[in-house]
VOKE-147143 format. One record per residue (C-alpha): residue number from 1; residue in one letter; x, y, z. Coordinates in steps of 0.1 Angstrom, whole numbers, plus 2048, in hexadecimal, padded with zeros to 3 digits. Layout:
N
+-----+------+-----+-----+-----+
|  nr | rest |  xx |  yy |  zz |
+-----+------+-----+-----+-----+
| NUM |    a |   X |   Y |   Z |
...
+-----+------+-----+-----+-----+
This chain:
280
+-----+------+-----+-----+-----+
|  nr | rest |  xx |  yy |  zz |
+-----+------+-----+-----+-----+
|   1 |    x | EB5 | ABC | 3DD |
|   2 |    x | EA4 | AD2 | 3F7 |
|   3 |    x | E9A | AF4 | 3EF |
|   4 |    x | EB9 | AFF | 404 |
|   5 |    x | ECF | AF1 | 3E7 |
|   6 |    x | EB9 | AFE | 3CA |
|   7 |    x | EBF | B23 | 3DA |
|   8 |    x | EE0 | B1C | 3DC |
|   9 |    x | EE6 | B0F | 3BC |
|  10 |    x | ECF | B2C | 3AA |
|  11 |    x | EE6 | B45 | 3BC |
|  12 |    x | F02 | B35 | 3B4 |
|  13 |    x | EFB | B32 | 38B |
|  14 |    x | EEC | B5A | 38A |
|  15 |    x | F13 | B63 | 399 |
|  16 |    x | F1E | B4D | 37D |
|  17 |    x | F0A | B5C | 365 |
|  18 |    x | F0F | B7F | 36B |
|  19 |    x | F3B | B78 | 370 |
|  20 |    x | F34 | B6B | 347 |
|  21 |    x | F21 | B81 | 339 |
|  22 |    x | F37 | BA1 | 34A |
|  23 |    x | F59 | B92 | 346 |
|  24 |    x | F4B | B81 | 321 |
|  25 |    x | F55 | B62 | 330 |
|  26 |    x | F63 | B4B | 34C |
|  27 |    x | F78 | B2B | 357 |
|  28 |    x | F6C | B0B | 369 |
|  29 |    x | F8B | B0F | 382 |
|  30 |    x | F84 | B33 | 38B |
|  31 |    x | F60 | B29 | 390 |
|  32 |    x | F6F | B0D | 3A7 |
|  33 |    x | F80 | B2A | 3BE |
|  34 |    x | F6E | B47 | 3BE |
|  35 |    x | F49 | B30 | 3C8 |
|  36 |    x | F60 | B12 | 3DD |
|  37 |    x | F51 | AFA | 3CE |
|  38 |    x | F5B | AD8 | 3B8 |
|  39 |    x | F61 | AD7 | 395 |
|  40 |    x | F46 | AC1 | 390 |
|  41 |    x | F2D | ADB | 39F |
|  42 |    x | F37 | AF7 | 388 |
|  43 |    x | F35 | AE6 | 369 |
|  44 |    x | F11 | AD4 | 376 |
|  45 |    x | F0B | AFE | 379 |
|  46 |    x | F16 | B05 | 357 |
|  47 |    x | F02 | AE7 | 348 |
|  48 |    x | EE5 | AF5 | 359 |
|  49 |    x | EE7 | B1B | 349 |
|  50 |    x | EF4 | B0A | 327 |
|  51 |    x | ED0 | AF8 | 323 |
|  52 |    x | EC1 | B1D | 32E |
|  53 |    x | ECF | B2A | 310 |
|  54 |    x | EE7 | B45 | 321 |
|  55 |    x | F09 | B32 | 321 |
|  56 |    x | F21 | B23 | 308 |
|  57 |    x | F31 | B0C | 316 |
|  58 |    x | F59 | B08 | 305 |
|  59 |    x | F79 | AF4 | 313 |
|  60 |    x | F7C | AFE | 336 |
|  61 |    x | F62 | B1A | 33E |
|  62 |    x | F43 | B2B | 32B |
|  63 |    x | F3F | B46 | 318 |
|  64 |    x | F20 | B5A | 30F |
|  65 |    x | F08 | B50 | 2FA |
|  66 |    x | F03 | B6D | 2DC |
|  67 |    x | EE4 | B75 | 2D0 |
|  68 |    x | EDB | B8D | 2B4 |
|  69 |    x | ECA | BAA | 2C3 |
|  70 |    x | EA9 | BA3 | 2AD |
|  71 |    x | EA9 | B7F | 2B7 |
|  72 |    x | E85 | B7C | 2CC |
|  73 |    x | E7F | B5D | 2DA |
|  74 |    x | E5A | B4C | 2D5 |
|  75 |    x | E40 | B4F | 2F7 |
|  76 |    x | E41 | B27 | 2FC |
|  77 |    x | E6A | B28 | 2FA |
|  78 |    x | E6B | B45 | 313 |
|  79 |    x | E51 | B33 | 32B |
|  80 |    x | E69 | B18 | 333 |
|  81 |    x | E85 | B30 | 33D |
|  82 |    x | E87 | B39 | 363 |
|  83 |    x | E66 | B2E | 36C |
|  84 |    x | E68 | B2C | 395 |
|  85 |    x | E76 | B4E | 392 |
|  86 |    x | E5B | B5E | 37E |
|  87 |    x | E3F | B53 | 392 |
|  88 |    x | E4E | B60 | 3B0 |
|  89 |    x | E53 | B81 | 39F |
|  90 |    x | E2D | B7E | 398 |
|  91 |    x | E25 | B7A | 3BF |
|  92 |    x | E38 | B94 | 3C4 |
|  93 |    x | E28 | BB0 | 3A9 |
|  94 |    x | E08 | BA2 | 3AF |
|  95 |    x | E0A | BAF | 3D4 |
|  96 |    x | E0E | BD1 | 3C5 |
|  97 |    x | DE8 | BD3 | 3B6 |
|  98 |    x | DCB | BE0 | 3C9 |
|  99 |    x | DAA | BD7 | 3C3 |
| 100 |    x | D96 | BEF | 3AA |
| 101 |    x | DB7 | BF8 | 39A |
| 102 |    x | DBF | BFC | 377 |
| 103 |    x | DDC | BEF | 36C |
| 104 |    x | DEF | BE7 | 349 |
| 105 |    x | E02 | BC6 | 343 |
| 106 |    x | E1A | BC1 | 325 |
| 107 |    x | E25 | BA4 | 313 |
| 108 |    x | E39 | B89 | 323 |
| 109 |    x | E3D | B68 | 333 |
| 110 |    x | E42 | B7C | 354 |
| 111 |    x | E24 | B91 | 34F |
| 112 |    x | E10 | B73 | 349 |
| 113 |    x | E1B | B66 | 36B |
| 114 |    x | E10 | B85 | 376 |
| 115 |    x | DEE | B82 | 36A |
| 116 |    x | DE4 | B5E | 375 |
| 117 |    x | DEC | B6F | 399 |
| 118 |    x | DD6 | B88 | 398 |
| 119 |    x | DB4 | B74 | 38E |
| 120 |    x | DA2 | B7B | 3B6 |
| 121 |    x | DAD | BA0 | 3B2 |
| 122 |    x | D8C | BB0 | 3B0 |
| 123 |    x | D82 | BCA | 399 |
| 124 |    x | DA0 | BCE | 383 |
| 125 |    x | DA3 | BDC | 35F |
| 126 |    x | DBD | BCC | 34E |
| 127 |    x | DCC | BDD | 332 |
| 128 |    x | DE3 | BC7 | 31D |
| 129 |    x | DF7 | BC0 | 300 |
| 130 |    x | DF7 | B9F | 304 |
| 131 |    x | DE1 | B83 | 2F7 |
| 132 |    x | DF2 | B68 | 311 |
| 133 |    x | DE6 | B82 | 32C |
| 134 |    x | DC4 | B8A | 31F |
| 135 |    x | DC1 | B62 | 31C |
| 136 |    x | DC7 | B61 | 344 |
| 137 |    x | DAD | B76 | 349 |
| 138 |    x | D93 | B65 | 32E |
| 139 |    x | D9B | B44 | 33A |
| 140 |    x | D8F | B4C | 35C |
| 141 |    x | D70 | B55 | 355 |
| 142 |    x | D64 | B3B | 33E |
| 143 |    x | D49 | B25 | 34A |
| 144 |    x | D59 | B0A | 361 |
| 145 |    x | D76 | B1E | 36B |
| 146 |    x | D7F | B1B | 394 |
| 147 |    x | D6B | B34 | 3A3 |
| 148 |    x | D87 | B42 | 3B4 |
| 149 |    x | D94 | B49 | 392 |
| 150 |    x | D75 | B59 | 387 |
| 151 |    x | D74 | B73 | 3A9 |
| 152 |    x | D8A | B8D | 399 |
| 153 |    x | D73 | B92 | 37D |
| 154 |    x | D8A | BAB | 36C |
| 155 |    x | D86 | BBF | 34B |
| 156 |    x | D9E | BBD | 333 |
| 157 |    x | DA5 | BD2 | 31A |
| 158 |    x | DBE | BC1 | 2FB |
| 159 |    x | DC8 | BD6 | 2E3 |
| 160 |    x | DCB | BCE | 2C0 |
| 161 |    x | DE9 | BCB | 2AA |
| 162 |    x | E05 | BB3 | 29B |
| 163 |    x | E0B | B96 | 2AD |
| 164 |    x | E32 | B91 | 2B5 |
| 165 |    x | E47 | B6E | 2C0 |
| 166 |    x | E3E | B74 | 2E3 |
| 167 |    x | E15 | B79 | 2D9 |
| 168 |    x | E1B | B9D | 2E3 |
| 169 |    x | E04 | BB5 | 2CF |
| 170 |    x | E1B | BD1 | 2BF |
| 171 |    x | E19 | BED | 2A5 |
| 172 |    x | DFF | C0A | 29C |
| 173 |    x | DE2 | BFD | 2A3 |
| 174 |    x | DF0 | BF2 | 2C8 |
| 175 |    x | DFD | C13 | 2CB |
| 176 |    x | DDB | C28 | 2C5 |
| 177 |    x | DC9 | C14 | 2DE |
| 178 |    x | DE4 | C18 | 2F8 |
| 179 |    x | DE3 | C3B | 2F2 |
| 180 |    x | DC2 | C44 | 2FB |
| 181 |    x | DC7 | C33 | 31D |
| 182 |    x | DD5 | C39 | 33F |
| 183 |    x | DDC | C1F | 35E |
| 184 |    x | DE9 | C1F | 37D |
| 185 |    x | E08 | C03 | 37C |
| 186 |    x | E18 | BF5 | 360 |
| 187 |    x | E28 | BD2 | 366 |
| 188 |    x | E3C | BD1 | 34A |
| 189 |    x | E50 | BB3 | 33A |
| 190 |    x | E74 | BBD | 32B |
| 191 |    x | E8B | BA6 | 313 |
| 192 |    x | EAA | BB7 | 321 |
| 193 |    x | EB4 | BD2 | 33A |
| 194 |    x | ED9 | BE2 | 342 |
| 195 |    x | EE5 | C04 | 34E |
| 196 |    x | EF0 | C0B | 32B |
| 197 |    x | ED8 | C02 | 317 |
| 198 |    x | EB7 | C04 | 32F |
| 199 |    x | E9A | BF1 | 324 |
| 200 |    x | E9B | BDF | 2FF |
| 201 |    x | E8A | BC6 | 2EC |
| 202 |    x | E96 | BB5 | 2CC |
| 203 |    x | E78 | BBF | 2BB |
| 204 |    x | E72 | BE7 | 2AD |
| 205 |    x | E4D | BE8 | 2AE |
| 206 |    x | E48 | BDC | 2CE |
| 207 |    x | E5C | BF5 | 2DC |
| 208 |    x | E4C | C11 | 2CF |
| 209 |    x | E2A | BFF | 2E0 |
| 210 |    x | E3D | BFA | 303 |
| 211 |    x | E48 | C1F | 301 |
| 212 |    x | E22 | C27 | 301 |
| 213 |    x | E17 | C14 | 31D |
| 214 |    x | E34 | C25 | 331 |
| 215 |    x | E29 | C4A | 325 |
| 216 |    x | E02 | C3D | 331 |
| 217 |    x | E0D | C2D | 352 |
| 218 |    x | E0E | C44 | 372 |
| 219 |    x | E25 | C26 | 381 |
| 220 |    x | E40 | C0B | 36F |
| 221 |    x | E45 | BEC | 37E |
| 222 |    x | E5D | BD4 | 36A |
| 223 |    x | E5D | BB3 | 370 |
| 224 |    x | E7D | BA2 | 368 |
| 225 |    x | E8F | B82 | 373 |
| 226 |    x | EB4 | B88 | 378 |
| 227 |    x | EBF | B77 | 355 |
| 228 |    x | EB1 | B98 | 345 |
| 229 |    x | ECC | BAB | 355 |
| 230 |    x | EE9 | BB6 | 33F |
| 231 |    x | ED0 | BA8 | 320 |
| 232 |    x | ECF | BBF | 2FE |
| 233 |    x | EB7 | BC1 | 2EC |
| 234 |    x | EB4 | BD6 | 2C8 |
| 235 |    x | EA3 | BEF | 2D1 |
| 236 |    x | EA2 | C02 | 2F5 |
| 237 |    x | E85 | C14 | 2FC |
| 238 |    x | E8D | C24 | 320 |
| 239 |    x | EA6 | C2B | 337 |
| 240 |    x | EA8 | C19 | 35C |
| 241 |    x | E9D | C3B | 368 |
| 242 |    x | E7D | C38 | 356 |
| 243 |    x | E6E | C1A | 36D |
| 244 |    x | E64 | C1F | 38F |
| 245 |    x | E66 | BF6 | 39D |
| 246 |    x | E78 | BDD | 390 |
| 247 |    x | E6F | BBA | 39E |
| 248 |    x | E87 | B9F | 39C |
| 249 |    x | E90 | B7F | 3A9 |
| 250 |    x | EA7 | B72 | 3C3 |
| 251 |    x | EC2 | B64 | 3AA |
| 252 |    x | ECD | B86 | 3A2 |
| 253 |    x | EF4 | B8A | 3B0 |
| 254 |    x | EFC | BA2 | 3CC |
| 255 |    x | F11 | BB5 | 3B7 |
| 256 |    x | EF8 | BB6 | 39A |
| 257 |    x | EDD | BC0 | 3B5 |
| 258 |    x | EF5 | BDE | 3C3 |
| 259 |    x | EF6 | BE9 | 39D |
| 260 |    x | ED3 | BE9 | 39C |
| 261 |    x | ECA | BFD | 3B7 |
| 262 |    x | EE2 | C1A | 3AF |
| 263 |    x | ECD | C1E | 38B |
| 264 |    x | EAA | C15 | 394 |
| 265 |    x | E93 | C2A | 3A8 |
| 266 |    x | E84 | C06 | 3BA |
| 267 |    x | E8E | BE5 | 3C0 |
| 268 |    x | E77 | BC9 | 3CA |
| 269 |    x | E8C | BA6 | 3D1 |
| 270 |    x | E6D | B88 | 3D1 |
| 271 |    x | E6F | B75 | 3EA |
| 272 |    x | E82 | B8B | 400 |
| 273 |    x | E7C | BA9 | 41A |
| 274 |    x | E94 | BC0 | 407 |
| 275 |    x | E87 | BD9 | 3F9 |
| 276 |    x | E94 | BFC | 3E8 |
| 277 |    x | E7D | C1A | 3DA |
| 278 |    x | E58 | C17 | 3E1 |
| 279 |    x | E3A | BFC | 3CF |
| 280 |    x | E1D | C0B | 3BD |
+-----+------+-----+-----+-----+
């Protein structure tokens, strides 16, 4: 299939995605009309977002999959889930940092995208919450490492505290170190993001910790692919009004795109000229 098709078909399972999870569910044979295509290609499209984990399928359509709000998946689980989208989210964030700067990076399989692309940026300090990140960075400069890995030659700073599903480092002893701190970008990693209920994450302490790398942050970035849209998580911990970028992925729908940009201060497509709002 060429990469004509993949597009196609990526586009054509985000519209999918976001008609189920805003109508709470949808028929194979409305699928058929709206997106002219077979019957066989729609349910091929529903198979494919059933083994993602977002669908039900049931007799005739799909239907969303319910999560509790506290359910948080584990890092290698997460890692296999839109994978070609994340890293071009990565290129896209990781044209955002200048040389010298000091940036913050939160937990996340998107954040550590982020921070394998930004090994030959020279002269960072890296402040981050992650041990996946901080194992990037450590990695790099291990004896035998490529030297082009080893050019960046950033400092990282990992703060302490309890580890969580997604090897995030949350809780008061996070906190206190983040709070005695300031950067210039935050590229932060969200479980969920909607209009209504902003930016959550199924799990309490690591909200309080993201709320502080916000408050020490003079810019947000999040980095989301487009299945985080109309996600909830337990707890919110800001609004849409709050973040000045958010980078996505070219799966996102038009409509859901439109929506976007009417709440969020910037929108950065990757992979794509579009642009709304300014980059860091």
């Amino acid at each position: 299939m060429s990469d004509h098709q993949n597009l196609l078909a990526e586009q054509r399972r985000a519209l999918i995605l976001d008609e189920v999870r805003r109508r709470g569910g949808v028929r194979v044979n409305e699928l058929t009309r709206r997106l002219n295509v077979s019957d066989m290609t729609v349910r091929r499209d529903l198979d494919a977002l059933a083994r993602q984990g977002v669908v039900e399928k049931v007799h005739g359509g799909a239907v969303p999959v319910v999560e509790a709000s506290t359910h948080e998946p584990g890092f290698e689980a997460k890692s296999a889930l839109e994978a070609g989208a994340k890293d071009e989210i990565a290129l896209a964030a990781a044209r955002m940092v200048t040389p010298g700067a000091a940036i913050a990076l939160s937990g996340g399989t998107t954040t550590f995208a982020l921070a394998r692309q930004l090994l030959e940026v020279p002269e960072l300090t890296v402040v981050t919450n992650s041990v996946r990140v901080a194992d990037v960075f450590h990695a790099a400069h291990r004896p035998g490492a490529a030297a082009e890995a080893r050019s960046g030659t950033a400092t990282v700073v990992l703060t302490g505290g309890v580890r969580t599903p997604s090897d995030a480092l949350v809780g008061p002893v996070a906190d206190q170190a983040i709070r005695s701190l300031h950067f210039d970008v935050l590229f932060l990693g969200v479980h969920g993001i909607s209009v209504e209920a902003g930016l959550s994450t199924p799990n309490l302490a690591e909200a309080e910790t993201n709320r502080l790398l916000m408050r020490s942050a003079r810019r947000v970035v999040v980095i989301a692919d487009h299945t985080k849209w109309g996600t909830v998580g337990l707890s919110s911990f800001a609004g849409l009004s709050e973040v000045d970028t958010l980078v996505t992925d070219r799966s996102m729908s038009e409509r859901t795109r439109a929506e976007m940009s009417e709440h969020l201060p910037g929108l950065v497509v990757a992979g794509e000229e579009t642009r709304a709002g300014g980059a860091p």
